[in-house]
GUDREN-451955 format. One record per residue (C-alpha): x, y, z. Coordinates in steps of 0.1 Angstrom, whole numbers, plus 2048, in hexadecimal, padded with zeros to 3 digits. Layout:
residues N
<r <X Y Z>>
...
***
This chain:
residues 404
<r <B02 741 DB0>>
<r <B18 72F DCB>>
<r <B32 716 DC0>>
<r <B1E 6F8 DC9>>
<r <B05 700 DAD>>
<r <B21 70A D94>>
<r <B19 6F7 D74>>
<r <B36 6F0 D63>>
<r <B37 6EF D3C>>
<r <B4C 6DB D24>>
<r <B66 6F0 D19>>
<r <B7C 6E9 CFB>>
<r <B9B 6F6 CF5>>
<r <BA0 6FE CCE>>
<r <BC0 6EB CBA>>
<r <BCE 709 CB7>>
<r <BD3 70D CE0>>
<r <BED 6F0 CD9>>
<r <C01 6FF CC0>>
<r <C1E 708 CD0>>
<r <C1E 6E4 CDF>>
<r <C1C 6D0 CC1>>
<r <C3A 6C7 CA7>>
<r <C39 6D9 C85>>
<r <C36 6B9 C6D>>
<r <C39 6C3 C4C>>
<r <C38 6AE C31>>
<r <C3A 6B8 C09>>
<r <C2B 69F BF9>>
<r <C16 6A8 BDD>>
<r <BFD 68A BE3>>
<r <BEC 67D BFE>>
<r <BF4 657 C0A>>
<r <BE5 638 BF8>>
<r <BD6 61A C0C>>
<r <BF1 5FB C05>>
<r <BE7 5EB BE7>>
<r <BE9 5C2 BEB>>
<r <BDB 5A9 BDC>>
<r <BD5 598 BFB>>
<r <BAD 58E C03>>
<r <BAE 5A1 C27>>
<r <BCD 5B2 C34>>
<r <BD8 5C0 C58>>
<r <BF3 5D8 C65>>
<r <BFB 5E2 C85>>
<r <C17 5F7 C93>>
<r <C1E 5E4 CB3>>
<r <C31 600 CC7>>
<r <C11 612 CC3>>
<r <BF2 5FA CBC>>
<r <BEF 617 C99>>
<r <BDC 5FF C82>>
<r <BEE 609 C60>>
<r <BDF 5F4 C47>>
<r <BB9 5E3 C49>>
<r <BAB 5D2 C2E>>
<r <B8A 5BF C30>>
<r <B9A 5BA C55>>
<r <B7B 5AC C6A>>
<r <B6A 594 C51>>
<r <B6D 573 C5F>>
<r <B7F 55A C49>>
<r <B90 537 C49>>
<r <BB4 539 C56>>
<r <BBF 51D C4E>>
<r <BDC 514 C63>>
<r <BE2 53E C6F>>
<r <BC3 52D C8B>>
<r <BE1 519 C9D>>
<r <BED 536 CAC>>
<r <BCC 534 CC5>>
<r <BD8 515 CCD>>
<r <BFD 51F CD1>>
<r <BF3 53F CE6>>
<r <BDD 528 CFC>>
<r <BFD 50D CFF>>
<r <C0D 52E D0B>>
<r <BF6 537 D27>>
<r <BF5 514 D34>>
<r <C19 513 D35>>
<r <C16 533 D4D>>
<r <BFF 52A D65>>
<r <C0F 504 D6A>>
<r <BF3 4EF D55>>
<r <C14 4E4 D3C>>
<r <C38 4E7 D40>>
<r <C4D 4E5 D23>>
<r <C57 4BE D2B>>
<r <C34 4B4 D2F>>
<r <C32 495 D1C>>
<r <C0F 492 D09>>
<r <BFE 474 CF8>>
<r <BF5 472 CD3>>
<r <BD0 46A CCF>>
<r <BC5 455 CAF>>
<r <BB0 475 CA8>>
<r <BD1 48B CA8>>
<r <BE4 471 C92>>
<r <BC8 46F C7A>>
<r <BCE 491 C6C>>
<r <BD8 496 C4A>>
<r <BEE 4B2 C39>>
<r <C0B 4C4 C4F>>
<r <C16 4AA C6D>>
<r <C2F 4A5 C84>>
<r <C27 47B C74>>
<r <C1C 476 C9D>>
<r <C0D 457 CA5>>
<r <BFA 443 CC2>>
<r <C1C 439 CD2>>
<r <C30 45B CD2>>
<r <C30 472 CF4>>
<r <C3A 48F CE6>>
<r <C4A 4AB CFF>>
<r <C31 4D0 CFD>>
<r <C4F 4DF CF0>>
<r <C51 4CB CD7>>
<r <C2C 4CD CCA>>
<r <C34 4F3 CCB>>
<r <C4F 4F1 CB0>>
<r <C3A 4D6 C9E>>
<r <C1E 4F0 C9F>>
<r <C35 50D C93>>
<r <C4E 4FF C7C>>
<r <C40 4DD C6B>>
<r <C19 4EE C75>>
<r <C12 4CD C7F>>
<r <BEA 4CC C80>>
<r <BF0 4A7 C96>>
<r <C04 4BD CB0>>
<r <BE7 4D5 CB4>>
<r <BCC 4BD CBB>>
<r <BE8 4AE CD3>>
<r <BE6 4CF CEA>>
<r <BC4 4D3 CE2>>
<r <BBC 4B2 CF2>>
<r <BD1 4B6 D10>>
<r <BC0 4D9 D15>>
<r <B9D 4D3 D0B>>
<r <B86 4D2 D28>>
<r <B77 4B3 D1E>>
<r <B98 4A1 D0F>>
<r <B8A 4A9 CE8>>
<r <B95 4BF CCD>>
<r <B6E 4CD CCC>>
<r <B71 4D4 CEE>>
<r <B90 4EB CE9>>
<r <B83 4FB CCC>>
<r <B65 505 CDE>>
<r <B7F 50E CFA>>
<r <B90 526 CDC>>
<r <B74 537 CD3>>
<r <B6E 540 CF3>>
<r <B8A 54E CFC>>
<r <B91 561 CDC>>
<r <B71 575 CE9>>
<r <B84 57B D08>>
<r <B9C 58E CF6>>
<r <B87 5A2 CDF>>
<r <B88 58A CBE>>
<r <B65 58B CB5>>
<r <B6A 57F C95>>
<r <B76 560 C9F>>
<r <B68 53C CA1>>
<r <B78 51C CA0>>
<r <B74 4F8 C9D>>
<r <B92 4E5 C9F>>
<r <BB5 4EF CAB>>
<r <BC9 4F4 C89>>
<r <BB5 503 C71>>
<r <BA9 4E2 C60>>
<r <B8B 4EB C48>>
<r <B6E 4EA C57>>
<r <B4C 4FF C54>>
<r <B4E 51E C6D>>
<r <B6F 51D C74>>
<r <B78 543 C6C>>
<r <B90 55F C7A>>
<r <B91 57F C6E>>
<r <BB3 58F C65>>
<r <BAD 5A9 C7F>>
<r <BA5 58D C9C>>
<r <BCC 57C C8D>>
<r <BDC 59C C93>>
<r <BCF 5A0 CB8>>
<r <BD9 578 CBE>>
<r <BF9 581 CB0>>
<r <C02 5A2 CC2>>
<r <BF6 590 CE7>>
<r <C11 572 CDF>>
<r <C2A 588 CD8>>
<r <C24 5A3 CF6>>
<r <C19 58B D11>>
<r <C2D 56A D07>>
<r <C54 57A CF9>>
<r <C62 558 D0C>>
<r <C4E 540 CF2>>
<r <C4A 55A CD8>>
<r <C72 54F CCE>>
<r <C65 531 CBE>>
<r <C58 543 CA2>>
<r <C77 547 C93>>
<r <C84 527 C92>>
<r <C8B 51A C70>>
<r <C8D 4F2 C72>>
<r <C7F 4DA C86>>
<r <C7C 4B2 C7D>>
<r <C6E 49E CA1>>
<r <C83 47F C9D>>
<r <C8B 47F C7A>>
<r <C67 479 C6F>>
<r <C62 497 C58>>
<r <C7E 49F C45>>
<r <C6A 4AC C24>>
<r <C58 4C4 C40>>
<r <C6D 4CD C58>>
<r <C73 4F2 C4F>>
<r <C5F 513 C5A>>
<r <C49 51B C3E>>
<r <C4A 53E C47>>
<r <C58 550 C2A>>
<r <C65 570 C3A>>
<r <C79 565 C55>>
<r <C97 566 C3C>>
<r <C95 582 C29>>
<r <CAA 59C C3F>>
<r <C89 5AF C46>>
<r <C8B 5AB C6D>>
<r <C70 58F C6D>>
<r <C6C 575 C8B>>
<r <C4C 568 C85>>
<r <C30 559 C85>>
<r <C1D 540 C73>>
<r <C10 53A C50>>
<r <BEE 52C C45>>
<r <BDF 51E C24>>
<r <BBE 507 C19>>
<r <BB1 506 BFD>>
<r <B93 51E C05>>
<r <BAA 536 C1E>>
<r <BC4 53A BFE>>
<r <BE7 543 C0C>>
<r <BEB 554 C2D>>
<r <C05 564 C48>>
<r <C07 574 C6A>>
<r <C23 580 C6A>>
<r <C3A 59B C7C>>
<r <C5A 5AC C7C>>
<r <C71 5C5 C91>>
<r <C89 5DE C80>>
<r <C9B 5F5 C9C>>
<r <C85 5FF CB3>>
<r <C61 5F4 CA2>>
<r <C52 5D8 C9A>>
<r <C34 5D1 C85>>
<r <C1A 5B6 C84>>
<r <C0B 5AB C62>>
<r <BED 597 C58>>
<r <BE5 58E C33>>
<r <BCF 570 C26>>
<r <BC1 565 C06>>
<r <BDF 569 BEF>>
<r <BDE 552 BD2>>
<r <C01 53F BD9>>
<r <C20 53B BF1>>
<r <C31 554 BD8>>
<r <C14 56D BDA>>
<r <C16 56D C00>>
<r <C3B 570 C0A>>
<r <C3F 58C BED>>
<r <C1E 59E BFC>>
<r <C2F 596 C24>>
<r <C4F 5A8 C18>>
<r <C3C 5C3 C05>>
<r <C26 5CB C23>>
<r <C45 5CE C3D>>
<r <C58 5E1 C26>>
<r <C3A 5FB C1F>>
<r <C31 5FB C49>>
<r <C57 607 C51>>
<r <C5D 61C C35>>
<r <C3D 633 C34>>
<r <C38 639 C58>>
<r <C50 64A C73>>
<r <C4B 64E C98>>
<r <C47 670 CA0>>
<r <C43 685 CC3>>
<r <C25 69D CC1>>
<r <C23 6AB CE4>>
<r <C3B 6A8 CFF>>
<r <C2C 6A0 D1F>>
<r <C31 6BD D37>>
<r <C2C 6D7 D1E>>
<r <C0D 6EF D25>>
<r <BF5 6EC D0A>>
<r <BD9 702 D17>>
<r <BCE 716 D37>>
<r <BAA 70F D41>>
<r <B99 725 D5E>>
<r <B98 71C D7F>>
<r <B7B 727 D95>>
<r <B7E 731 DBA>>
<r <BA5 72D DB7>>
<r <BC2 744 DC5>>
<r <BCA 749 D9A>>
<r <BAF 74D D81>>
<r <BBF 735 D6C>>
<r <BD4 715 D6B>>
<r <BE7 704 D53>>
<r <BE5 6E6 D3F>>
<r <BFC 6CB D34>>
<r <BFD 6A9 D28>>
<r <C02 68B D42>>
<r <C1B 67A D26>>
<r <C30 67E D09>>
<r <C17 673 CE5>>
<r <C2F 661 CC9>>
<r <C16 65A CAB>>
<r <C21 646 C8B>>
<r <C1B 65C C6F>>
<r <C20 65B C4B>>
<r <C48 665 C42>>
<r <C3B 678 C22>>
<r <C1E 68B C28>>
<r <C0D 6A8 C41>>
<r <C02 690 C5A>>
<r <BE2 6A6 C5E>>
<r <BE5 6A5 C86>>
<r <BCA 6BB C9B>>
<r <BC5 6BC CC1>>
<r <BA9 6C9 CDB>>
<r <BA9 6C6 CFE>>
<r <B8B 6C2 D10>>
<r <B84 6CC D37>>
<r <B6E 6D6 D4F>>
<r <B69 6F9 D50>>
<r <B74 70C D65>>
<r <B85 6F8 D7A>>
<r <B7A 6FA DA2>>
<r <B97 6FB DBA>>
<r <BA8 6F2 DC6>>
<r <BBB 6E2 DA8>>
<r <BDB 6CE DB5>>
<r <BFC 6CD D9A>>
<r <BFC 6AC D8B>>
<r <BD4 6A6 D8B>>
<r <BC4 699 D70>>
<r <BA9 6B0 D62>>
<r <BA6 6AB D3C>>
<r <BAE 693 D1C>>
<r <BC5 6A0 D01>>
<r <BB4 694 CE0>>
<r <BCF 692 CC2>>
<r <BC5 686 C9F>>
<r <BD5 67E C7F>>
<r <BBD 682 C67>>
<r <BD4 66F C4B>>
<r <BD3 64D C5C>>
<r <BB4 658 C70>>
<r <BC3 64E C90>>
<r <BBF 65B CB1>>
<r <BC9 65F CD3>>
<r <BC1 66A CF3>>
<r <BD8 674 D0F>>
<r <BD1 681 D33>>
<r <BD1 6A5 D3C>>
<r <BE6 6B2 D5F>>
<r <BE5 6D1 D6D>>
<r <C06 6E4 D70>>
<r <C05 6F1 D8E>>
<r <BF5 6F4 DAC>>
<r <BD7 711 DAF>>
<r <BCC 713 DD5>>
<r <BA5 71B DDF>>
<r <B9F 73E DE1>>
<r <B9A 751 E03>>
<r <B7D 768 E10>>
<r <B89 784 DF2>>
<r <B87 76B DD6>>
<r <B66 75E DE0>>
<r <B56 782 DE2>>
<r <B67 786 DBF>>
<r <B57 765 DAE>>
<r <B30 76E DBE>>
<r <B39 797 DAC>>
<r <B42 786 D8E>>
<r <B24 769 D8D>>
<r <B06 788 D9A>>
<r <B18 7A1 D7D>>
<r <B15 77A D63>>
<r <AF2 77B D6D>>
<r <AE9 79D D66>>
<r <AFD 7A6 D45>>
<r <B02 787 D39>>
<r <B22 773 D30>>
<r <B3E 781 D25>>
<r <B48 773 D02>>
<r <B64 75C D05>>
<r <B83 76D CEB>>
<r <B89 75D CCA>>
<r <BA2 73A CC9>>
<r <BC4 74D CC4>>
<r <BB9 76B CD0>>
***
């Protein structure tokens, strides 16, 4: 058998190949970890340092968002202020349609030329639903709110939200217009990663464009002052949608993102919003399961100067685990086997597959060889064709039990 035949079969390496790489965790407690109990109608929890999903309740039914659907308007406002459509001085005129809406308003009308950044904080603070269909005129592709909402939909596809359809720009009831909880946290985590120079907005606590709306001037959210580390985002609530929030908050070095919706009143959802941040920092810590560098496994090299090479992550894993309990981690790596050489230090040849079977979570890392194994000369080829004619007379040899 020459090497150009060679069929190389998927060899895994066995958890236990990694135990001298991966952290002892142990944890005493007696039971094993409850899923969050809330009252909310669908719930969402994401560790944003990581993208760990830590809570998921009835998280991809599509439902009405009430005004938690302005952030796709918002986020939208954000990319047009990027590439150059808007600038934060851009005057914009109020259409009868916009100054027709009813319930939370900026009190706009036909004569106002409000600045973008100030349909922002109208959107954020007083969740004006008049200073969404303002944007959403001035970035529709037809100059209608229908033509932006159409424009939404479409673009919440481009970013995975699949659960997503809309038809106006504020979360206005109307048949169809859904999100799902899961879709709210995705819109949510892109504002805050790709737009931190807007995201600041969030926070604000008051705003009252030219003393027209004293009675709503202030930021319904309800966490922002509670000492919990919470800087946003935006609050939602109809009739049909009940009481919602996206909401998120950083404490040291983590921040979490929350989605809840469906409470049953304003007290109901800022008690279940403190609850939920409380419960996502207190019950999870960041710990380092393998250090990149460290050899995890040696696989076989055929051809090569040394029978065997080894193998090592390409970078360090942190996982969130739970603070109380054995965080039930197992690891395989898998590779082609053997390995022809030459095999250069620093290649990628493998994945290192961790999972924590509490949280059912899982990642996967690249696998580097550790150093370098040159191709064999004259003496190692005759050696390899010995050892493939003796294969093919006797047999295989049985590979040695994992921990052997």
């Amino acid at each position: 058998m020459t090497a150009a035949t060679f069929r190389h079969p998927i060899q895994r390496a066995a958890a236990s190949l990694l135990a001298a790489a991966l952290l002892v965790l142990a944890f005493t407690a007696a039971t094993l970890a409850q899923a969050f109990e809330t009252e909310a109608r669908a719930a969402y929890v994401i560790d944003h340092g990581t993208g760990q999903v830590l809570l998921a309740r009835n998280a991809e039914d599509p439902l009405p968002p009430a005004s938690m659907s302005k952030l796709m308007t918002l986020l939208m406002t954000f990319e047009a202020l990027d590439d150059g459509r808007l600038t934060l001085e851009t005057r914009l005129p109020v259409s009868q349609h916009a100054m027709d809406y009813g319930g939370s308003t900026m009190f706009l009308n036909t004569a106002d030329r409000p600045t973008v950044e100030d349909l922002i904080r109208g959107v954020i603070i007083n969740s004006g639903n008049d200073a969404s269909a303002v944007l959403a005129e001035a970035l529709s592709p037809d100059g209608t709110e229908e033509g932006f909402a159409n424009l939404m939909t479409q673009r919440a596809r481009q970013l995975g939200m699949m659960n997503s359809t809309f038809r106006n720009s504020n979360g206005w009831p109307a048949d169809g217009h859904v999100m799902s909880v899961q879709d709210l946290g995705i819109l949510a985590e892109r504002i805050i990663t790709e737009h931190p120079e807007y995201y600041t907005y969030f926070a604000e606590r008051e705003f009252d464009y030219e003393g027209r709306a004293p009675q709503n001037r202030f930021n319904r959210n309800p966490i922002l002052g509670m000492g919990i580390g919470a800087d946003g985002l935006k609050t939602g609530h109809t009739q049909e949608a009940g009481y919602g929030l996206v909401g998120s908050a950083q404490q040291g070095n983590r921040r979490v993102t929350f989605v809840i919706s469906g409470l049953p009143s304003s007290e109901a959802r800022a008690r279940e919003s403190e609850r939920i941040v409380n419960w996502a920092f207190r019950q999870f810590v960041m710990r380092e399961v393998v250090e990149e560098g460290t050899e995890i496994a040696r696989a076989p090299v055929f051809m090569g100067t040394a029978e065997t090479v080894g193998l090592a992550p390409a970078e360090s894993v942190e996982m969130l685990i739970p603070a109380l309990l054995d965080p039930e981690i197992t690891a395989e790596v898998t590779y082609t086997s053997p390995l022809p050489a030459p095999v250069i230090a620093g290649d990628v040849v493998g994945e290192l597959v961790i999972h924590q079977g509490v949280r059912d979570l899982e990642r996967r890392v690249p696998v580097v060889a550790t150093e370098t194994v040159a191709a064999g000369g004259l003496m190692t080829r005759l050696r390899t064709a010995a050892r493939s004619v003796m294969t093919q007379v006797l047999g295989p040899t049985p590979e040695p039990a994992a921990g052997s």
